[in-house]
LUMKOL-673319 format. One record per residue: residue number from 1; x, y, z of N, C-alpha, C, CB in turn. Coordinates in Angstrom, 3 decimals. Glycine has a CB too. Example, Ala and Ser with C-alpha at 12.3 -4.5 7.8 and 13.67 -1.06 7.14 Angstrom:
num:nc1:nc2:nc3:cac1:cac2:cac3:cc1:cc2:cc3:cbc1:cbc2:cbc3
1:13.190:-5.690:7.800:12.300:-4.500:7.800:13.200:-3.300:7.800:11.308:-4.473:9.046
2:12.850:-2.250:7.080:13.670:-1.060:7.140:12.900:0.030:7.870:14.084:-0.598:5.725
***
This chain:
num:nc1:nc2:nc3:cac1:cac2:cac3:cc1:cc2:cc3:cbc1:cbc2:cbc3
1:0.818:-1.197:0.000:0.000:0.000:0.000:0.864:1.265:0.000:-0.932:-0.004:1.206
2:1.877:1.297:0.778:2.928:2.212:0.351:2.873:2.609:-0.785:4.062:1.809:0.449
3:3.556:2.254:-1.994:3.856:2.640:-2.889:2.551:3.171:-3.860:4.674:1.721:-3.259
4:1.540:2.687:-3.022:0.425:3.188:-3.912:0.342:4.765:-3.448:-1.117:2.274:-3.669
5:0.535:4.677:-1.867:0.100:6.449:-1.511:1.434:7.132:-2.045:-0.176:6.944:0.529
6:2.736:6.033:-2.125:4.074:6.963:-3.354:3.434:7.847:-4.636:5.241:5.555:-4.396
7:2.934:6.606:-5.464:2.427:7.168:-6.615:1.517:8.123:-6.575:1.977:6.349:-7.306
8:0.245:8.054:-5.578:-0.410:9.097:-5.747:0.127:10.669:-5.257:-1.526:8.705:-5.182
9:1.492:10.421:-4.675:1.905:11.943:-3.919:2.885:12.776:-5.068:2.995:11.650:-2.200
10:3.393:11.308:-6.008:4.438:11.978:-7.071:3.524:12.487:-7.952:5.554:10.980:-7.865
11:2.100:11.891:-8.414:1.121:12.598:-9.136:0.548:13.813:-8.814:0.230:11.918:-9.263
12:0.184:13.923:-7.470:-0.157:15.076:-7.286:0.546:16.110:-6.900:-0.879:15.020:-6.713
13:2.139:15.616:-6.758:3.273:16.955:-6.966:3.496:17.430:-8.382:4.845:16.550:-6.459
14:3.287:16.884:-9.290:3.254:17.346:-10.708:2.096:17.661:-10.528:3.552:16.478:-11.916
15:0.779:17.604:-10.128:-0.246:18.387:-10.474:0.264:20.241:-10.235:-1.588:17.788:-9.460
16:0.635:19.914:-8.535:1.172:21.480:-7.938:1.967:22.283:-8.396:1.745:21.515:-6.878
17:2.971:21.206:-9.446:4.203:21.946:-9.399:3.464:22.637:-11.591:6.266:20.440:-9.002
18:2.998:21.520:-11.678:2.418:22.447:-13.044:1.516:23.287:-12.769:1.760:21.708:-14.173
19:0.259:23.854:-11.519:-0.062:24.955:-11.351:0.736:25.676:-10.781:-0.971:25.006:-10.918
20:1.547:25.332:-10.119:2.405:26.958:-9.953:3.159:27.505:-10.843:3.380:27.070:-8.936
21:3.465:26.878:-11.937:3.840:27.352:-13.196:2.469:28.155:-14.112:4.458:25.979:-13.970
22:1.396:27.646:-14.037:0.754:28.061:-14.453:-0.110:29.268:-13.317:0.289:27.011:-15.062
23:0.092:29.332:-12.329:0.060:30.878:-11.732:0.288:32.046:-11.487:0.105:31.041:-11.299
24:1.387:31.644:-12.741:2.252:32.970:-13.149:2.668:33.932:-11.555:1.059:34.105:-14.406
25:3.564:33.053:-10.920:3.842:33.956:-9.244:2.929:34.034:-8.691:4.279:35.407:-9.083
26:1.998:33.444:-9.004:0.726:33.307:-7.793:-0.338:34.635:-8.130:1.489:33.511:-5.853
27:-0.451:34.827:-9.427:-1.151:35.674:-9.808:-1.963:35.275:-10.334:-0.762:36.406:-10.304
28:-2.574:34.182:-10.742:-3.594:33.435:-11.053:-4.168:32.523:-9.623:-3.075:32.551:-12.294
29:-5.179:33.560:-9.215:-5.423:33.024:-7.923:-5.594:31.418:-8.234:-6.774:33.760:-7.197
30:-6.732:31.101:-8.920:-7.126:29.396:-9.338:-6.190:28.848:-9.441:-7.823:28.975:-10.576
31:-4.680:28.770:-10.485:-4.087:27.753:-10.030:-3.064:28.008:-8.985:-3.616:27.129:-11.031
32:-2.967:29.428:-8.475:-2.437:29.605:-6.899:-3.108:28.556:-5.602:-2.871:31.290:-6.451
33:-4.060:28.379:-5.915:-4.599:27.866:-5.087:-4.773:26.258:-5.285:-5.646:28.590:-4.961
34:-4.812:26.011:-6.399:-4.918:24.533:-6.254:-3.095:23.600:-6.438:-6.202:24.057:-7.701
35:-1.779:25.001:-6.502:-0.955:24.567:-6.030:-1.038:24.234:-4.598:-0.171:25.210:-6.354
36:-1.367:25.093:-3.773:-1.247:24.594:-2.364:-2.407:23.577:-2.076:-1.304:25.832:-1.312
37:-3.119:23.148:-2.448:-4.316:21.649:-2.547:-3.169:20.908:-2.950:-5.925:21.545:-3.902
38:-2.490:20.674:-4.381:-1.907:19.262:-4.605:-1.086:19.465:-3.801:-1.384:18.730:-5.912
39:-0.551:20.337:-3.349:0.972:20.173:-2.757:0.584:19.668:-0.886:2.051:22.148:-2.946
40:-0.595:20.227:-0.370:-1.121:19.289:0.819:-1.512:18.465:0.449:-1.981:19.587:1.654
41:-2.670:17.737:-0.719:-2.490:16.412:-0.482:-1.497:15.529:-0.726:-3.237:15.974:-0.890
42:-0.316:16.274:-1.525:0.597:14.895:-2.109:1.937:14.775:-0.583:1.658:15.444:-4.279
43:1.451:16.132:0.529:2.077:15.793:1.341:1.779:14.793:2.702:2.388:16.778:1.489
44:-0.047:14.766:2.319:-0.378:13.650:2.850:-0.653:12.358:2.522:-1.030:13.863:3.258
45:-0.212:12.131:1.563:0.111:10.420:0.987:1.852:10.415:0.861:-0.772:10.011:-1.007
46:2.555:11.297:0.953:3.505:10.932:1.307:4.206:10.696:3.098:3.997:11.699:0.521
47:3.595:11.210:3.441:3.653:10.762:4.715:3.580:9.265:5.191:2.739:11.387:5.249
48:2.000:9.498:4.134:1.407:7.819:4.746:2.183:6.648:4.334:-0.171:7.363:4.152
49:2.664:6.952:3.193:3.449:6.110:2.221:4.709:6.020:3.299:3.793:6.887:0.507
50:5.731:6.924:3.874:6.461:6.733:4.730:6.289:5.622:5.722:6.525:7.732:5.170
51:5.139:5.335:6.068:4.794:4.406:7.169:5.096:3.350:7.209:3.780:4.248:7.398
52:5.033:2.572:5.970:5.927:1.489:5.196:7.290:1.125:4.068:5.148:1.097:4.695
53:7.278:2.550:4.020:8.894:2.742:2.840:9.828:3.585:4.093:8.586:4.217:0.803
54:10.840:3.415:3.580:12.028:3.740:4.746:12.501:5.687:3.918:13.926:1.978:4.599
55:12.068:6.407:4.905:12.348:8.011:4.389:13.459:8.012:3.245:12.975:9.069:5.753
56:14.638:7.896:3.369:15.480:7.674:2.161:14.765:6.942:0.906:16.697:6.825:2.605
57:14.313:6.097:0.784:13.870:5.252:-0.087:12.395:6.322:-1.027:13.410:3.689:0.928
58:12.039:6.188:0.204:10.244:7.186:-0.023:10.892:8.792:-1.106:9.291:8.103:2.489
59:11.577:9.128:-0.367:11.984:10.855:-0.940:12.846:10.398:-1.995:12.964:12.120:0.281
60:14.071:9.494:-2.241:14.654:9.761:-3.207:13.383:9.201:-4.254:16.149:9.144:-3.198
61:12.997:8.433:-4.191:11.664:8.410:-5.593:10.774:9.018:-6.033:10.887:7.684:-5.667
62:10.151:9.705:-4.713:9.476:11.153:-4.854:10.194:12.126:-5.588:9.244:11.798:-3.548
63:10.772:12.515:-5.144:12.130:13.265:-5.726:12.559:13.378:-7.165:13.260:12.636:-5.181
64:13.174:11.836:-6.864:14.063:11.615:-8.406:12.800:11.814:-9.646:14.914:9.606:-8.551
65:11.544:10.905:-9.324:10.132:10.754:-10.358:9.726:11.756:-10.593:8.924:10.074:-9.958
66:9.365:12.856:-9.658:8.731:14.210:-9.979:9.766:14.599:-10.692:8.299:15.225:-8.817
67:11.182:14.736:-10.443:11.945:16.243:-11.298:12.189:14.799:-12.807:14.290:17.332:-10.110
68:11.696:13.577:-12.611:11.779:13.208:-14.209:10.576:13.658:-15.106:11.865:11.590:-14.395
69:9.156:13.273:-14.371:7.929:13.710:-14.827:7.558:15.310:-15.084:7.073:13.178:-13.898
70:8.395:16.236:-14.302:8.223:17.966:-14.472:8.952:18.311:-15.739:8.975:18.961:-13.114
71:10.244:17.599:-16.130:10.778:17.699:-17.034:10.024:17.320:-18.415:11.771:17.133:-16.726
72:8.882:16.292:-18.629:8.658:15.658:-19.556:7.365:16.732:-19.370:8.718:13.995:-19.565
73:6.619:17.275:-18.378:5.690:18.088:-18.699:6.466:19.672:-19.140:4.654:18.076:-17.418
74:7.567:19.960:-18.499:7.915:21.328:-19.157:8.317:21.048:-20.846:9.348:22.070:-18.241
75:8.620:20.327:-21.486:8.970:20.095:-22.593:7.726:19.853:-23.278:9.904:19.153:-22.634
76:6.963:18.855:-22.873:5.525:18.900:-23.994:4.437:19.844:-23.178:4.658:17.020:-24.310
77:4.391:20.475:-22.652:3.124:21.136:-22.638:3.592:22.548:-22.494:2.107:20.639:-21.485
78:4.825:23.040:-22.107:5.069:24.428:-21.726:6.321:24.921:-22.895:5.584:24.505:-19.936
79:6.563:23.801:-23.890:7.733:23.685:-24.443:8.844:24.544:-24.379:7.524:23.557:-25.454
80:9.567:24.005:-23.016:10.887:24.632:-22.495:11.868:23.408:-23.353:11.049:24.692:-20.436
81:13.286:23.821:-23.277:14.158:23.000:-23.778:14.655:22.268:-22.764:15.084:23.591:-24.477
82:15.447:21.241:-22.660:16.522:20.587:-21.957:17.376:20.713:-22.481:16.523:19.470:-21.679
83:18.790:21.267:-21.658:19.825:20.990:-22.402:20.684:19.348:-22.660:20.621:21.939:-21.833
84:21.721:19.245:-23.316:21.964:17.727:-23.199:22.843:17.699:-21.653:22.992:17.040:-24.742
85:23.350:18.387:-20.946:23.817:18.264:-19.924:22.795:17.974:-18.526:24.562:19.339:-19.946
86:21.610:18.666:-18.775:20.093:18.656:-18.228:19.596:16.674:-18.219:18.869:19.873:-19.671
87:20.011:16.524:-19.727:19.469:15.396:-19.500:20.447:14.187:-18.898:18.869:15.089:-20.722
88:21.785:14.595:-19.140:22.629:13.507:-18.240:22.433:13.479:-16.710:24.169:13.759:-18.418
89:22.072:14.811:-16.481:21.676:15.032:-14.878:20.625:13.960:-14.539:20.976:16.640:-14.534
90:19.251:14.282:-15.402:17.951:13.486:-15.077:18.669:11.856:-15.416:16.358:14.035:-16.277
91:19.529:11.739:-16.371:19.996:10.383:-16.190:20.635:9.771:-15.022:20.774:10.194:-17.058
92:21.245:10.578:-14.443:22.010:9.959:-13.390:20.430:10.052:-12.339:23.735:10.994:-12.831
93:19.834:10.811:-11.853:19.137:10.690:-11.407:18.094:9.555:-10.788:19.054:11.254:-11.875
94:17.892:9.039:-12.369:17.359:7.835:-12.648:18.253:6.998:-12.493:16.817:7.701:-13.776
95:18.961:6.701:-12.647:20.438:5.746:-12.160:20.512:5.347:-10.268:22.177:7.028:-12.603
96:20.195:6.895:-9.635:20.487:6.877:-8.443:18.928:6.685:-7.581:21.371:8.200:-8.183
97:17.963:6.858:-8.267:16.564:6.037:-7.970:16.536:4.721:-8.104:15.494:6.395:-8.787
98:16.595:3.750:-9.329:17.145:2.572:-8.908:18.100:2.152:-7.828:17.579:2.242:-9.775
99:19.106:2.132:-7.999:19.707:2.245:-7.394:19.396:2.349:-5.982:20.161:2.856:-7.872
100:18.668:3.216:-5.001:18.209:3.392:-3.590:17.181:2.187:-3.620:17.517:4.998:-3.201
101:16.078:2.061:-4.758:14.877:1.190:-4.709:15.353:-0.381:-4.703:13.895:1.527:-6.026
102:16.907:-1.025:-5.489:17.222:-2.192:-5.549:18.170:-2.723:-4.480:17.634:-2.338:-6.710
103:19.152:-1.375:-3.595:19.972:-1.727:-2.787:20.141:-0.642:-1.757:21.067:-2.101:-3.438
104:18.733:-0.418:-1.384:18.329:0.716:-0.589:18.355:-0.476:0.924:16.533:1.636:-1.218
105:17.946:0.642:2.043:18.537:-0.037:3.300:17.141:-1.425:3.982:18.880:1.585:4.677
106:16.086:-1.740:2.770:15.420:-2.782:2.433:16.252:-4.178:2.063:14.643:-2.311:1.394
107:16.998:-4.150:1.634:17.496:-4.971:0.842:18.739:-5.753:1.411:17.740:-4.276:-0.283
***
């Protein structure tokens, strides 16, 4: 069940983190406001999710998944660039998410 309240907290941090982009500084009250909604609820399924994933484990996937998934929404929907150095970053990233999830302090 963990990993289910994981997934739903990395989803609804890309919900927050694409309205606060789209609030232009919090000048769009509506998605000003429903940044701070996803961003409390995805801080309460990550919590819960903590209860059974070990904090290191829980955050680096939170973490590592959102800044992979923000990247794939700033490029198709807001079309920002990545640079190729941008993307070796998100590679290692992903490198170092495995990595915690296969020989994390579970294992």
């Amino acid at each position: 069940m963990g990993y289910i309240y994981l997934t739903l907290a990395i989803l609804l941090e890309l919900c927050g983190t694409t309205c606060m982009k789209l609030s232009d500084g919090f000048s769009q009250k509506f998605f000003a406001a429903g940044t701070l909604i996803f961003f409390g609820v995805c801080f309460y399924f990550s919590a819960l999710s903590m209860k059974t994933i070990p904090l290191n484990i829980a955050y680096a996937t939170w973490s590592g998944i959102g800044i992979i998934l923000a990247a794939v929404v700033a490029k198709n929907f807001f079309h920002e660039t990545i640079s190729t150095p941008g993307l070796i970053g998100i590679g290692f990233i992903v490198v170092g998410v495995v990595l915690c999830n296969f020989f994390g302090a579970n294992h």
